[in-house]
C-alpha positions as CSV (number, residue, x, y, z in Angstrom):
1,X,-35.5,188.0,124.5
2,X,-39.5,188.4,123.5
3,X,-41.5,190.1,126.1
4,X,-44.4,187.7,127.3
5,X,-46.8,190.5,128.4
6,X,-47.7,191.7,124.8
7,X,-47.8,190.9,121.2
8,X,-44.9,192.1,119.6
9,X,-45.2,195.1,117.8
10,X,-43.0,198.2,115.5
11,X,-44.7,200.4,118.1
12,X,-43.3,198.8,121.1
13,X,-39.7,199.7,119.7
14,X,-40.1,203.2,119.0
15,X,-38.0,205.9,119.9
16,X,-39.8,208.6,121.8
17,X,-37.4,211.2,120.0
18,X,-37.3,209.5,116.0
19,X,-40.5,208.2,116.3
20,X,-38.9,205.2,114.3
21,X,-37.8,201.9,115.5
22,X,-34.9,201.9,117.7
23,X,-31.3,201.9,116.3
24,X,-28.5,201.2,118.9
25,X,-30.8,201.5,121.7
26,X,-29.8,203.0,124.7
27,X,-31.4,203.1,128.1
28,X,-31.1,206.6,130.8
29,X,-31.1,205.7,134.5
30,X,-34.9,206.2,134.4
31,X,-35.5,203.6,132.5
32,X,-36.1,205.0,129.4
33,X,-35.1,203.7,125.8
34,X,-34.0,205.7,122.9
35,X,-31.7,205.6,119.6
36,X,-28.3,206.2,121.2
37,X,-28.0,208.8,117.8
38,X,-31.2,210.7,119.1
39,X,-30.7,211.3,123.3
40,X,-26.9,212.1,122.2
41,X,-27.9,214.7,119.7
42,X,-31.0,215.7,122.1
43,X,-28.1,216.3,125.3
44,X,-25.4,217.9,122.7
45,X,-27.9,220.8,122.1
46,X,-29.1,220.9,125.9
47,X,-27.6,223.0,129.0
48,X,-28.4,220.0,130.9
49,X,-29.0,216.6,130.5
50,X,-33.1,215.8,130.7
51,X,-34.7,212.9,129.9
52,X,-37.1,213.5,127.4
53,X,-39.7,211.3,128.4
54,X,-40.1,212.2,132.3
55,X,-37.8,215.2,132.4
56,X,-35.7,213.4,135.2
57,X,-32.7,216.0,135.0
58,X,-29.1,214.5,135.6
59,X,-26.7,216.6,137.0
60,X,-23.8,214.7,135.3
61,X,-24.4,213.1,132.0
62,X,-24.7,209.4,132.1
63,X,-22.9,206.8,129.9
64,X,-25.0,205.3,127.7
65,X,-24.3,201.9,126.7
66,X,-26.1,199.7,124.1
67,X,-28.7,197.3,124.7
68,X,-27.9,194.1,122.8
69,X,-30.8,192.4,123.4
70,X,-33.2,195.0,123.0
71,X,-30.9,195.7,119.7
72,X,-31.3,192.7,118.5
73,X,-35.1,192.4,118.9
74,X,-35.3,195.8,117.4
75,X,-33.6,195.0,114.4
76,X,-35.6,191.9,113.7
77,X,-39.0,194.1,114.4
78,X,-37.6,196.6,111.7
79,X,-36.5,193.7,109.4
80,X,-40.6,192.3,109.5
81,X,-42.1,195.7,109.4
82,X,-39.9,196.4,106.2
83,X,-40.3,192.6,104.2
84,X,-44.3,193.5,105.2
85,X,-44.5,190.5,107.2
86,X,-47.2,190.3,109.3
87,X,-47.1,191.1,113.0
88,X,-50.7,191.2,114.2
89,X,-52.1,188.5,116.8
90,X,-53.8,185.5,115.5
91,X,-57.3,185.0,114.2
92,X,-59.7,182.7,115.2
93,X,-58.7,179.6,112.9
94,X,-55.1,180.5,112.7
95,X,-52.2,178.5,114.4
96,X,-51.2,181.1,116.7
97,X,-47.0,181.3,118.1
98,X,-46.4,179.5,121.2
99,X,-43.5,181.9,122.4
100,X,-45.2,185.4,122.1
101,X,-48.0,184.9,124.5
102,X,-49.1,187.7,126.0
103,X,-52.0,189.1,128.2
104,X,-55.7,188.0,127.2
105,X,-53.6,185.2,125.2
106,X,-52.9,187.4,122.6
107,X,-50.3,185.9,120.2
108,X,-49.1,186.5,116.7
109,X,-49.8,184.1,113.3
110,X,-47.4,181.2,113.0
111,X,-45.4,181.3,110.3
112,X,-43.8,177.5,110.9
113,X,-44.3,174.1,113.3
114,X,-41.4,173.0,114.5
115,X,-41.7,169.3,114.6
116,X,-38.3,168.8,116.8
117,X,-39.3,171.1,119.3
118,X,-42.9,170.6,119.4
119,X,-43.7,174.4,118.8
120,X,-45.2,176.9,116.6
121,X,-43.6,180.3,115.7
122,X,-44.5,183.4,114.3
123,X,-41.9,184.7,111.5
124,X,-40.1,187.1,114.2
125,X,-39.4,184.2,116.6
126,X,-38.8,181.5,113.6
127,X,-36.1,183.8,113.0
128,X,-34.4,183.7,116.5
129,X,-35.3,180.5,116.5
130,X,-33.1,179.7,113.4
131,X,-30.1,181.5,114.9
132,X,-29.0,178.9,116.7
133,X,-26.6,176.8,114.8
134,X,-28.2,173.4,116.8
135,X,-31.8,174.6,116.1
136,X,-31.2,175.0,112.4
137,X,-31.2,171.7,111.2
138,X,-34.5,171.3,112.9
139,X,-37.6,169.8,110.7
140,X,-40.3,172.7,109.9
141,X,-43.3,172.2,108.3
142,X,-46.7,174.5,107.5
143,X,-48.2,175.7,111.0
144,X,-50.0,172.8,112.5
145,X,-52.9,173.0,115.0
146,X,-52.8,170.3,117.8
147,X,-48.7,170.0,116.6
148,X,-48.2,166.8,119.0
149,X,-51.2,164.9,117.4
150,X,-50.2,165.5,113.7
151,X,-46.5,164.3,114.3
152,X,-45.3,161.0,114.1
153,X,-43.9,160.3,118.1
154,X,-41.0,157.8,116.2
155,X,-39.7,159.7,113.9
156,X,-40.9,163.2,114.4
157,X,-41.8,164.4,110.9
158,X,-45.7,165.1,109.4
159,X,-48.5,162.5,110.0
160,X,-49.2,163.3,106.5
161,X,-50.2,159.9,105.3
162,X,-53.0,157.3,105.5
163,X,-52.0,153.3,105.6
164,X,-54.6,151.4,104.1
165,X,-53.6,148.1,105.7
166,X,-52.9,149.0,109.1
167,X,-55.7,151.8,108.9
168,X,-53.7,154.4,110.6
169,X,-51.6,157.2,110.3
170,X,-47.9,157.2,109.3
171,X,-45.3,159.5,108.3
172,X,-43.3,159.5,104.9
173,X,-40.2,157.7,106.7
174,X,-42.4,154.8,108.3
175,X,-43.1,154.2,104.8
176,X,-39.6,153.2,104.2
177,X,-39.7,150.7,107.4
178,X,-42.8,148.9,109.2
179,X,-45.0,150.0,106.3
180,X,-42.9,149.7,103.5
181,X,-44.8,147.8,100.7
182,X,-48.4,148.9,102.3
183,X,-50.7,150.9,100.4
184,X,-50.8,154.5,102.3
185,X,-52.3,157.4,100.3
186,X,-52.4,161.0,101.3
187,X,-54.6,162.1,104.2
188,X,-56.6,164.8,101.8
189,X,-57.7,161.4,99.9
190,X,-59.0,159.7,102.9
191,X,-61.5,162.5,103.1
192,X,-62.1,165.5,104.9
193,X,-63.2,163.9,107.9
194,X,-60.0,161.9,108.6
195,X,-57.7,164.7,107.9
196,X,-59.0,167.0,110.1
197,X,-59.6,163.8,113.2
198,X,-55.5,164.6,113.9
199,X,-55.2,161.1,114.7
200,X,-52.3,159.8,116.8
201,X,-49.7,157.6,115.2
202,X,-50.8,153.9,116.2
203,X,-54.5,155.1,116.0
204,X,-56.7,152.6,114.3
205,X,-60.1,153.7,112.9
């Protein structure tokens, strides 16, 4: 449903005709996408049908039908550009998306870790992400660099404590089992060192 050649972008969904994202897009036999409002307005007032990108003139006019999917990545590209969100590739020292890769590596800001799936997404993918009924009762948490080290493998949820008899890090839920009655403390109080280590559940220091 994403491209994987480029960041997505409000630019990459424009209609050459609107110059506004696409609504109801529609694709010619060349190839070309517009709003399906737009090329039917643009062929209503024209003698012949031409499309307006690479003049390719068609003798009989074609049916147009909708692109869902492009629709639907469309609308969600609108729906971010509008809410302000932003859709500009990652920083250095950001958690960048895993699914919009795109040439150079160029990927957007993660919005959320997924710690089911193992994968960070930026808000536009979150959201397709969350779509599916199955997906959304998966456990998000705050972007996390190096996801797979700073999840607990047993219970997939935030390494986001310290256990001070076992000297490793545990999740809130192994608090309730193997380390229930141990003295475990946030990471941040461990010290700045530790928290940033991402140390593997089971690690011992």
């Amino acid at each position: 449903m994403a491209t994987s050649g480029s960041v997505l972008s409000a630019d990459q969904f424009q209609c050459p005709i609107c110059l506004d994202v696409l609504s109801e897009p529609v694709s010619t036999p060349c190839g070309h996408n517009f709003c399906s409002g737009c090329i039917k307005r643009s062929w209503d007032s024209a003698v012949v049908c031409q499309c307006p990108l690479c003049k390719e003139t068609f003798f009989r006019r074609p049916a147009l039908r909708v692109n869902t999917t492009l629709r639907e990545v469309a609308e969600l590209v609108r729906k971010q550009r509008d809410s302000g969100h932003d859709l500009t590739p990652a920083q250095p020292g950001d958690v960048p998306c895993d699914v919009c890769s795109g040439e150079g590596g160029s990927r957007l800001r993660a919005l959320k870790s997924c710690l089911d799936c193992g994968t960070s997404f930026c808000t536009l993918h979150l959201e397709l992400h969350q779509r599916a009924p199955a997906l959304q009762r998966h456990m998000l948490s705050e972007p996390l660099a190096d996801l797979e080290g700073r999840v607990c493998q047993k219970h997939r949820r935030p390494l986001e404590l310290f256990c001070r008899d076992d000297h490793m890090c545990v999740c809130q839920f192994c608090t309730e089992g193997e380390h229930k009655n141990h003295s475990t403390v946030p990471l941040e109080e461990e010290g700045k060192d530790r928290k940033n280590s991402g140390l593997q559940h089971g690690a011992r220091l």
